[in-house]
C-alpha positions in Angstrom: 1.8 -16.4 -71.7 5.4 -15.4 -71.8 8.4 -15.2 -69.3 8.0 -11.9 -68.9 5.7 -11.1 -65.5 5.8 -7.3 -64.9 2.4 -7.6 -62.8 1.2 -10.8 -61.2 2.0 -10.2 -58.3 4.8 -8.6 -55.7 7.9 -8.9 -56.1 7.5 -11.0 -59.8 10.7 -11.2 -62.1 11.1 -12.8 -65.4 13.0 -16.5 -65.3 16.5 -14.6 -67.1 16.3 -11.9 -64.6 16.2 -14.6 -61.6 19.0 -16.3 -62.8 21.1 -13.0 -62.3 19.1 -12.1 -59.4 19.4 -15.6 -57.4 20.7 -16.0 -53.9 20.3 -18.2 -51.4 17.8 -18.1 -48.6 19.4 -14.9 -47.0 22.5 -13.3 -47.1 25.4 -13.1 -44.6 26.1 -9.9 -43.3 29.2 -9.3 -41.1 28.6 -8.2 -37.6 29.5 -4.8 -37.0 30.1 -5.4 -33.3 31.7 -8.4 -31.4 29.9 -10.6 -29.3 29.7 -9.7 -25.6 32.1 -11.5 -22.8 29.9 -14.2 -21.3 30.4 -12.8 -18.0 28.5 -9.0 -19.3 26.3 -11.3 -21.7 25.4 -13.2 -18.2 24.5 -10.4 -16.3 22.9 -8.1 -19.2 20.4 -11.4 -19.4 19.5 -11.2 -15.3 18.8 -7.3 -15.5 16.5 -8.1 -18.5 14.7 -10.9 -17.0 14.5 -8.6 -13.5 13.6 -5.8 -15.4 10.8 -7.4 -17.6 9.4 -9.6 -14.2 9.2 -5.4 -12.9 7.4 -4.1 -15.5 4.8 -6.6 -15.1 4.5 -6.1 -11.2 3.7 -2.4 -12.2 1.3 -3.1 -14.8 -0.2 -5.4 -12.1 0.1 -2.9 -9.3 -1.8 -0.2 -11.6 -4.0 -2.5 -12.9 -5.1 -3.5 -9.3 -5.3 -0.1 -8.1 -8.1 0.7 -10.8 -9.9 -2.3 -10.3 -9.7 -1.5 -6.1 -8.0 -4.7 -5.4 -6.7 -6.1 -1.9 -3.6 -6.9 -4.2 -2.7 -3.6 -5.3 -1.1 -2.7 -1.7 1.4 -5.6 -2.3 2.2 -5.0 -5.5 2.9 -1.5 -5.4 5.3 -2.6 -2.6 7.1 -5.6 -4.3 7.4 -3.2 -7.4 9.1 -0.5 -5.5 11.0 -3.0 -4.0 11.8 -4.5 -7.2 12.7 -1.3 -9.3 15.7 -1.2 -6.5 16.3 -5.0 -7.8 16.2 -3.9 -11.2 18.9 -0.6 -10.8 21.0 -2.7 -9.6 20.7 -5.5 -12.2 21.7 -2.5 -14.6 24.9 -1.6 -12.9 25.7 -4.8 -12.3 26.3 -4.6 -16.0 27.9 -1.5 -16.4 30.5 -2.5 -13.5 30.9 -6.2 -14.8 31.9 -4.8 -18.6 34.2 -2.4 -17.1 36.2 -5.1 -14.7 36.6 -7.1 -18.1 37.5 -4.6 -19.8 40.3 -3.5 -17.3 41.6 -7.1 -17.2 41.0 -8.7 -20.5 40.7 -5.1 -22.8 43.8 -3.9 -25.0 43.9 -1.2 -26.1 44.5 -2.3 -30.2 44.4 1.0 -32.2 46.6 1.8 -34.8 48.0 5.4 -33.1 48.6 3.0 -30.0 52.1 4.0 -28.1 52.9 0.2 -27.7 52.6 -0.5 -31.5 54.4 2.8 -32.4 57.3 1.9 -29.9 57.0 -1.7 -31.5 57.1 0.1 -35.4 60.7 1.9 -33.9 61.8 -1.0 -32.8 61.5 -3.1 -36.0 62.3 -0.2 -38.5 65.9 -0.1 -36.1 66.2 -3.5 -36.4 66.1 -3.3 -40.3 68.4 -0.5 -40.3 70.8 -1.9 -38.3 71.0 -5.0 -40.2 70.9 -3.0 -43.5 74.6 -1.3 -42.3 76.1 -4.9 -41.4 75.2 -6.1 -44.7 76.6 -3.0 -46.6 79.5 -3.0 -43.8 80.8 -6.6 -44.3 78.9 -7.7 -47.3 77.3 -10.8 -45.2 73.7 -11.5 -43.3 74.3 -10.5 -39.7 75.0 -13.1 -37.9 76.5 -15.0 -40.4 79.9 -16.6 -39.7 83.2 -14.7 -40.1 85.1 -16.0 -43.5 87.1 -19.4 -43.2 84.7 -20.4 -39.9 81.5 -22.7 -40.1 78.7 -22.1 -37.9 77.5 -24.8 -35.6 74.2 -26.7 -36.7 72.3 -26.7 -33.4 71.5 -30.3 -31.4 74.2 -31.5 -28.8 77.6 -31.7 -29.4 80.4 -33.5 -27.2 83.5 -31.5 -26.1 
């Protein structure tokens, strides 16, 4: 028998072809979205556990109703009463990632007016020091000729 498996089984491949082909147990993919506040996270976990605990008090409901059960009347109630439960679980979301949002969200694009006043700002800056330097041939900020420029700490007068 030879390296060379083409039909034994799924997925076969010869032993030179698994060397290039090796990886480890599974491969890291970067997440294409970021991970939810814990505040949303918190409440998009309640309105799935409230609407999961109201889908099963409507199958129950139904299911009681076809077999003519005392129960039925109940549950059709508590589900009513829980698809209320259950609408507001889902805004709760909503509103809880729009608060964040308004408080901890910025607003980080590139054709954001902040950075472009901030990209002004800086290319100035450069410009500016650009005509000192051509203007008096030193750094600006650097010490007129003849005069040294204190060190920084304390000094005594």
């Amino acid at each position: 028998m030879t390296d060379q498996r083409s039909d034994e089984g799924w997925g076969a491949v010869s032993a030179g072809e698994f060397d290039r082909v090796s990886h480890g147990l599974w491969v890291e993919v970067p997440a294409k979205s970021y991970r939810m506040p814990d505040p949303v996270r918190t409440a998009a976990v309640r309105a799935v556990i409230i609407t999961a605990v109201t889908l099963i008090q409507a199958m129950i409901a139904f299911l009681s109703t076809l077999a003519g059960s005392w129960l039925a009347f109940p549950m059709v109630l508590s589900s009513v009463a829980s698809t209320v439960v259950a609408t507001w679980g889902v805004l709760d979301v909503w509103v809880t990632r729009q608060v964040w949002n308004q408080r901890y969200g910025v607003v980080s694009v590139p054709s954001s007016t902040a950075r472009e006043l901030r990209r002004e700002r800086r290319r100035a800056r450069k410009a500016a020091g650009r005509a000192a330097r051509e203007e008096t041939g030193r750094p600006p900020g650097a010490a007129p000729l003849g005069e040294e420029r204190p060190r920084g700490g304390l000094t005594t007068v």
